[in-house]
Every structure is written in C-alpha cells, then in structure tokens.
N, CA, C and O of each residue as an XYZ file, in Angstrom:
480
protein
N      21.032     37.817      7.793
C      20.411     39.100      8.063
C      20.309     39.933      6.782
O      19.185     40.361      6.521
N      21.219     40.204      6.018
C      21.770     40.854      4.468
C      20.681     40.378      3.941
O      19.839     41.201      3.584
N      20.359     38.694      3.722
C      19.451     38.087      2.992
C      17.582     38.504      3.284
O      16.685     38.749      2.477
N      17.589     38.440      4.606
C      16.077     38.988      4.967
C      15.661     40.922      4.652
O      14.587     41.479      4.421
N      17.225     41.518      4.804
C      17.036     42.600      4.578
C      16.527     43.232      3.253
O      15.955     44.314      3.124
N      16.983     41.982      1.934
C      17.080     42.087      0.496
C      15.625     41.904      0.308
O      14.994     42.733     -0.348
N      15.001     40.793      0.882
C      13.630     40.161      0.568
C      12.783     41.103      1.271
O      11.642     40.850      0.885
N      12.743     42.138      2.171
C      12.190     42.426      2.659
C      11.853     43.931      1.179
O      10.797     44.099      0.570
N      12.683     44.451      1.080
C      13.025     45.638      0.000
C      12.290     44.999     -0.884
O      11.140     45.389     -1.088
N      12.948     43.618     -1.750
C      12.090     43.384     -2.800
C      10.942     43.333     -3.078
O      10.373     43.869     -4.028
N      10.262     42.288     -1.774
C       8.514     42.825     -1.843
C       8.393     44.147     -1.705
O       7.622     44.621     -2.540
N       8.766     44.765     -1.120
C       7.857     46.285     -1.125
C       7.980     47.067     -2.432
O       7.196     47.985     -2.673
N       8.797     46.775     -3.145
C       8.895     47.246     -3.902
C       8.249     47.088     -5.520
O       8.335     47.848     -6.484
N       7.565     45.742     -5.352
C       6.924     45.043     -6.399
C       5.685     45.090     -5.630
O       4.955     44.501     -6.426
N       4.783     45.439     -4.434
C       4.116     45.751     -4.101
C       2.566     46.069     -4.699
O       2.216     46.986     -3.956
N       1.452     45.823     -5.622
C       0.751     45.978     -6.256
C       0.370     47.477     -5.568
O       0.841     47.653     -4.445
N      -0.289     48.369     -6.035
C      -1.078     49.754     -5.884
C      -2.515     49.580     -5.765
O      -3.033     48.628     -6.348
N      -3.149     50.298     -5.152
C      -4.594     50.279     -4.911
C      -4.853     52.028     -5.432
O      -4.084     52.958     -5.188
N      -5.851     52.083     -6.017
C      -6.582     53.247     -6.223
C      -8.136     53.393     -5.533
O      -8.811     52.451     -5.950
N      -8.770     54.091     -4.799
C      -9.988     53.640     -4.275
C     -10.731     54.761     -4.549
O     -10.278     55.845     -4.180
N     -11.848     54.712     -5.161
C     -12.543     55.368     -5.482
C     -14.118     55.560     -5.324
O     -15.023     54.867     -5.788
N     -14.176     56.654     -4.567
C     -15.491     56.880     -3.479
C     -16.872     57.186     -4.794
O     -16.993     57.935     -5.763
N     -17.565     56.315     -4.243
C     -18.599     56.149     -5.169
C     -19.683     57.271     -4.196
O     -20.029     56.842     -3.095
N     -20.062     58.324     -4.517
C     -21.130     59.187     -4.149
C     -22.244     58.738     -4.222
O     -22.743     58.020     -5.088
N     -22.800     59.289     -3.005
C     -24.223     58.981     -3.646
C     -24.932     57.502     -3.408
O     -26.075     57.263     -3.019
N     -24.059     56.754     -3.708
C     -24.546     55.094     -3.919
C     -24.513     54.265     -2.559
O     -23.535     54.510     -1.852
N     -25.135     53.617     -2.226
C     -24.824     52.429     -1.110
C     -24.691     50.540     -1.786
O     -24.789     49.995     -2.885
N     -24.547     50.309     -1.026
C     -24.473     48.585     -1.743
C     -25.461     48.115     -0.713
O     -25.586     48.274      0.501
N     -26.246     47.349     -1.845
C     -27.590     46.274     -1.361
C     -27.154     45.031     -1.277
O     -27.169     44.097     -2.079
N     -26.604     45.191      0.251
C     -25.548     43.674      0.598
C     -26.561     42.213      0.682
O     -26.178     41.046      0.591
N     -27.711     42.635      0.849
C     -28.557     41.247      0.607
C     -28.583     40.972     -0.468
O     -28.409     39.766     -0.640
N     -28.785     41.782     -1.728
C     -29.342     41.521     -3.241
C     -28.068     40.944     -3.725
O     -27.944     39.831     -4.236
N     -27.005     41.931     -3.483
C     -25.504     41.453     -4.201
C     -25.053     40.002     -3.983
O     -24.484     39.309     -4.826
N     -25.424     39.600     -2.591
C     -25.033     38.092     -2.064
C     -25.666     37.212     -2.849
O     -25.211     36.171     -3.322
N     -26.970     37.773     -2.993
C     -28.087     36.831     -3.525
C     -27.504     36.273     -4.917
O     -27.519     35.106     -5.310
N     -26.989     37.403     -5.553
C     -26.358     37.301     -6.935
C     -25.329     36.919     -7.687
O     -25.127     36.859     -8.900
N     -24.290     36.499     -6.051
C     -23.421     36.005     -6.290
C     -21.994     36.966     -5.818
O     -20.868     36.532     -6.062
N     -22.197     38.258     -5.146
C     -21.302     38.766     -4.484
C     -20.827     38.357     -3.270
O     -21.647     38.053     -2.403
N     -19.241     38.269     -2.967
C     -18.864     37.409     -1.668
C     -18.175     38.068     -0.736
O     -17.034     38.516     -0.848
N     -19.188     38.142      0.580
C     -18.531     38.458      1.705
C     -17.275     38.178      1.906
O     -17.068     36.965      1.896
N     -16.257     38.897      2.103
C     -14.950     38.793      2.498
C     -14.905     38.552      3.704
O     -14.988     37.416      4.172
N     -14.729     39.885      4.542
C     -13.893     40.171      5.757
C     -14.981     41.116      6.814
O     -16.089     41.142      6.279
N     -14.976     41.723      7.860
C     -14.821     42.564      8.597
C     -14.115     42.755      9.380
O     -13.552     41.897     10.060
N     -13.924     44.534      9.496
C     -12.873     44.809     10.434
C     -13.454     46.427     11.158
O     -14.417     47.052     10.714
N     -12.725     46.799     12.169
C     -13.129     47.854     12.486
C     -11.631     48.622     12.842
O     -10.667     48.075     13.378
N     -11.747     50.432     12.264
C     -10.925     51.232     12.175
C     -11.313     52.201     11.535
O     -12.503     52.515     11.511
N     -10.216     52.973     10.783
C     -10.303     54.023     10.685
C     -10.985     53.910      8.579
O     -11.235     52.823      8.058
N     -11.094     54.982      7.981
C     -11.290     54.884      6.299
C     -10.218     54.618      6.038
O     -10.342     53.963      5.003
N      -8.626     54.702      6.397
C      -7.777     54.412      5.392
C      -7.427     53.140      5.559
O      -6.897     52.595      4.590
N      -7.627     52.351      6.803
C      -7.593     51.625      7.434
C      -8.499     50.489      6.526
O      -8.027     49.383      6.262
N      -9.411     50.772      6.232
C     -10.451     49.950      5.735
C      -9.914     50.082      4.170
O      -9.871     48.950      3.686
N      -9.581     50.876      3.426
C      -9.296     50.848      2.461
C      -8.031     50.236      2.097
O      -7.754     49.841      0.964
N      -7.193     50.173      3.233
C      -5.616     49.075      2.984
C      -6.535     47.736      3.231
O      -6.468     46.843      2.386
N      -7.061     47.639      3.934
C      -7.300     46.027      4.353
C      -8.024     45.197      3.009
O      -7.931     44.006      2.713
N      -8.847     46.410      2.258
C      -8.931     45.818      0.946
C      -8.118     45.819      0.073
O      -8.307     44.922     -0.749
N      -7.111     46.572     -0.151
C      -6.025     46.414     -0.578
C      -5.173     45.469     -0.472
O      -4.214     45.362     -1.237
N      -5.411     44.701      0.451
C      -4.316     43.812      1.240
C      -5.113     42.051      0.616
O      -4.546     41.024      0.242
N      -6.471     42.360      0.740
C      -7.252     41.300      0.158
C      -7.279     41.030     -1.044
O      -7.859     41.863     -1.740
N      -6.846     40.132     -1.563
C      -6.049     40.146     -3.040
C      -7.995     39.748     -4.189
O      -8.125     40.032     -5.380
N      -9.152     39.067     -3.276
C     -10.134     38.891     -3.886
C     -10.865     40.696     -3.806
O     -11.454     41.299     -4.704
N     -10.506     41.208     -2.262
C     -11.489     42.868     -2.781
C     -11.472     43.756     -3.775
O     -10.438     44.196     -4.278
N     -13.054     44.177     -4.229
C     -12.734     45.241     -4.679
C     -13.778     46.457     -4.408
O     -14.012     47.471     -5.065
N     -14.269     46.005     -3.289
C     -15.478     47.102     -2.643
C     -15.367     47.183     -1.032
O     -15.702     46.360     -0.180
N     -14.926     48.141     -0.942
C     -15.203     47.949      0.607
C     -15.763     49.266      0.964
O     -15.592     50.382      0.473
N     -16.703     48.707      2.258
C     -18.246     49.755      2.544
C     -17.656     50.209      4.339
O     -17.405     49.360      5.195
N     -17.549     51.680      4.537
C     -17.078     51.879      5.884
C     -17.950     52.364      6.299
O     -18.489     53.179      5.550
N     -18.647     52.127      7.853
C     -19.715     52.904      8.814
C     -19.106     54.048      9.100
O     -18.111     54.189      9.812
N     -19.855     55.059      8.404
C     -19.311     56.114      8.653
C     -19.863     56.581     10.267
O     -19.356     57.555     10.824
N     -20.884     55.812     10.880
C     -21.310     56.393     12.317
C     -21.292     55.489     13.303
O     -22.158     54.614     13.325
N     -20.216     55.562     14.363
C     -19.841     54.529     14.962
C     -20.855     53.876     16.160
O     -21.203     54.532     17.142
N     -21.358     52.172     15.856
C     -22.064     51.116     16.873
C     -21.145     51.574     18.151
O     -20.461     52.541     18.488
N     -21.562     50.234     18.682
C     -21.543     50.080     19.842
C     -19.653     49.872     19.930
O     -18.797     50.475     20.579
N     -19.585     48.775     18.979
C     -18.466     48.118     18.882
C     -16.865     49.440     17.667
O     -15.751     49.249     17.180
N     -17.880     50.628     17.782
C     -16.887     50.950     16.757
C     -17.175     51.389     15.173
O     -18.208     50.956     14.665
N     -16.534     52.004     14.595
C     -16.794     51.603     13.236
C     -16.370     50.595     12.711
O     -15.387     50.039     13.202
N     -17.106     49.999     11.376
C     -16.956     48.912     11.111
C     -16.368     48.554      9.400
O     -17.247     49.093      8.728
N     -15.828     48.223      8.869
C     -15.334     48.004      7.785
C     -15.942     46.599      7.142
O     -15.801     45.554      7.777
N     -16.466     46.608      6.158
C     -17.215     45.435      5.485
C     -16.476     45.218      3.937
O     -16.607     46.000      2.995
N     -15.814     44.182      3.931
C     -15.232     44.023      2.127
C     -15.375     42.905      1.533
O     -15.367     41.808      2.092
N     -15.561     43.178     -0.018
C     -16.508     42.444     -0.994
C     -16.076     42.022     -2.031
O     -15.250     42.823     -2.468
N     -16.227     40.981     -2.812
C     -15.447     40.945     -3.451
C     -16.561     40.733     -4.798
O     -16.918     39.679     -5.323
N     -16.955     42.162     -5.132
C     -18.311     41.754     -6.477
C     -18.127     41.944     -7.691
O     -19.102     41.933     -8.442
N     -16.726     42.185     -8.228
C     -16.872     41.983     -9.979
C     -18.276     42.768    -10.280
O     -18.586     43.853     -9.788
N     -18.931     42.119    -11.042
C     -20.079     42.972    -11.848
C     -21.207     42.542    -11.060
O     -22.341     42.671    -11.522
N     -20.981     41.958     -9.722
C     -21.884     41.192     -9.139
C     -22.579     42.514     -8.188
O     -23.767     42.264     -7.983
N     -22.281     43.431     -7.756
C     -23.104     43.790     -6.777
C     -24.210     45.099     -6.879
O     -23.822     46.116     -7.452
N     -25.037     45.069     -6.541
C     -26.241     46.189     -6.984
C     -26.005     47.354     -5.753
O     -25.988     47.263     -4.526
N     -25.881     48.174     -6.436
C     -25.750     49.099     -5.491
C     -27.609     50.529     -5.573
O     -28.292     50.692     -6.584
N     -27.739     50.905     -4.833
C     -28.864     51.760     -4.544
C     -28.619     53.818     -4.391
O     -27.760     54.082     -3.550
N     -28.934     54.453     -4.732
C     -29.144     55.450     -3.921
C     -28.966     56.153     -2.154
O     -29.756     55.977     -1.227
N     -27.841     56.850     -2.137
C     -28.410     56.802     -0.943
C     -27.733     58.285     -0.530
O     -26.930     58.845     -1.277
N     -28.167     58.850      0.767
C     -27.327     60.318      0.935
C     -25.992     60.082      1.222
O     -25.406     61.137      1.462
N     -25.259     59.053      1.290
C     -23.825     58.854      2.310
C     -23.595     59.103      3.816
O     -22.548     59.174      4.460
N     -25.086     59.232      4.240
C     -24.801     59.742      5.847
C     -24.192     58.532      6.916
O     -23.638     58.532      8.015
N     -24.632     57.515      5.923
C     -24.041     56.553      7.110
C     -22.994     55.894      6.678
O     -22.272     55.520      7.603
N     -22.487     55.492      5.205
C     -21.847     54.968      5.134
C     -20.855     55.750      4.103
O     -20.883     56.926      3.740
N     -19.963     54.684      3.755
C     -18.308     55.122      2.464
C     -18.725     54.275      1.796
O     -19.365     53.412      2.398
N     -18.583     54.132      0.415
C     -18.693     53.347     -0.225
C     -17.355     53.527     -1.212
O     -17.156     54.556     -1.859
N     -16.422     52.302     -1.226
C     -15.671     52.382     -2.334
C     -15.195     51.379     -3.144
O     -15.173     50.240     -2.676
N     -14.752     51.602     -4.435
C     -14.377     50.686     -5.388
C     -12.672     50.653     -5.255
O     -11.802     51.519     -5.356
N     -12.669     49.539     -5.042
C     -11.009     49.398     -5.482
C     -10.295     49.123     -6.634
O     -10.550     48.040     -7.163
N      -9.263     50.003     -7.283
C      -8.647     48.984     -8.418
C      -7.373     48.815     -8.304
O      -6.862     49.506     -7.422
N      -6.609     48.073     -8.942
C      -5.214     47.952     -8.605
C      -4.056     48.204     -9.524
O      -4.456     48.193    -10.688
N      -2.971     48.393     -9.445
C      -1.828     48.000    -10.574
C      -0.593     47.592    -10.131
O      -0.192     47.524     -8.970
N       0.016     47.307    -11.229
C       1.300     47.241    -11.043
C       1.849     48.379    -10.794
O       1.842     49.423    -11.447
N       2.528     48.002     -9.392
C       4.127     49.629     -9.779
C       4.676     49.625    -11.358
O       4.973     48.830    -12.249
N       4.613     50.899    -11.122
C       5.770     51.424    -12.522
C       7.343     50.721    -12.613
O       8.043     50.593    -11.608
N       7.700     50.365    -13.741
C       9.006     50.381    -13.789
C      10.178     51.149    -12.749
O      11.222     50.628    -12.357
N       9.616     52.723    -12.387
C      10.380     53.378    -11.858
C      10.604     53.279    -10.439
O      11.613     53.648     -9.839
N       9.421     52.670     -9.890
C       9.550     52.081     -8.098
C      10.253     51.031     -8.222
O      10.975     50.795     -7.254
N      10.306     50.180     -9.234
C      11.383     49.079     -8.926
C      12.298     48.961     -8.590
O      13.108     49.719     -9.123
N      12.871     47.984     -7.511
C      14.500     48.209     -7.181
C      15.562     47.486     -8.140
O      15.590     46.279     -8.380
N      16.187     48.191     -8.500
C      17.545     47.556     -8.965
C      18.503     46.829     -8.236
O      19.246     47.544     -7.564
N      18.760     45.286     -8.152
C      19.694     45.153     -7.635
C      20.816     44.395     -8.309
O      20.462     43.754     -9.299
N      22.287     44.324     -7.930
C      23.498     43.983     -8.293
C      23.082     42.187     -8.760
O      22.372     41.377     -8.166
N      23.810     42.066     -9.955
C      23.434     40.108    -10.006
C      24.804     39.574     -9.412
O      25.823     40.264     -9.376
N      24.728     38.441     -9.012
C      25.506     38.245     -8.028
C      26.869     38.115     -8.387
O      27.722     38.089     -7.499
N      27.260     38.008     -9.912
C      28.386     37.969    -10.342
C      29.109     39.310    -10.509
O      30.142     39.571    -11.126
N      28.223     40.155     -9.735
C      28.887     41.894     -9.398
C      28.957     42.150     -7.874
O      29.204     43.263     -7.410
N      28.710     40.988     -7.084
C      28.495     41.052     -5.638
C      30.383     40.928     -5.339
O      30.828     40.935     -4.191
C-alpha cells in the first residue's frame, strides 16, 4: 500500500505542464491541414477545460478546436496533432475555440523529495 502510495505522488509530481493558448480570431482548415499532413487525434465531448486536459493528456496534441455551440450530441472537442502542419483561416470565433498547446517540464520546485532508502 506505502509502495502504490509513493508511485502514485511521484508521477504527479513529475507530471509535464500544459500552457494553452487561445488563438483569436483564427479557425483551423481541418480539410487543408489533413491534406498536408496534420493528424487527427481524438474526439471528445465536454466542457473547454475539459478539452484542453484531454490534449494535455495526449502526449502527440498540440491543437485542440472546441464547439463552442452545442449539436445534437453536445459539444464537441476535436485534437490535432499539427506541428507546422496546419493552416489555419480567419474567422469571428462564434462557433468555435481554437487552441495551441505547449508543454514543460515542472520546475525543480514541484518536485518531490524523497528519503533514499538507506535513510528509510
């Protein structure tokens, strides 16, 4: 139990970071980008932060596009994984989110310290 409790701390704590950053203005031209070599990930449906962990969580995303006006089925979460691959267009934002993801390492200072075992 001690042991699952340790591993459980350690991942979270080495945990990579997501920064997401709402691109105004812009939409993504999901036909052109494919065409070019951008790759459909995932869909999901929920909420924006919701959609923005799930790319977070996708170790290839770094775009994910949220319906901002909910189908039949919901809103919908669409994520991408386009490097320099995807063309994006003009657009008012009425229907959709558009965002870029980037990531990092935690800081030194989120890291956990733990005892080496010859102090256990």
């Amino acid at each position: 139990m001690l042991l699952l409790i340790l591993s459980l701390l350690c991942v979270s704590g080495f945990a990579e970071q997501c920064q997401y950053d709402q691109l105004h203005g812009k939409a993504l031209n999901v036909k052109h980008s494919i065409d070019v070599g951008a790759k459909f990930l995932n869909a999901t449906s929920d909420s924006t932060a919701a959609c923005q962990q799930a790319c977070c969580e996708e170790a290839a995303c770094d775009t994910a596009l949220y319906s901002v006006r909910a189908s039949a089925k919901g809103h919908t979460c669409f994520l991408f994984e386009c490097g320099s691959k995807c063309i994006l267009k003009k657009s008012q934002g009425k229907n959709y989110n558009l965002f870029k993801v980037s990531r990092s390492e935690p800081s030194s200072e989120n890291a956990m310290d733990f005892p080496s075992t010859d102090e256990v």
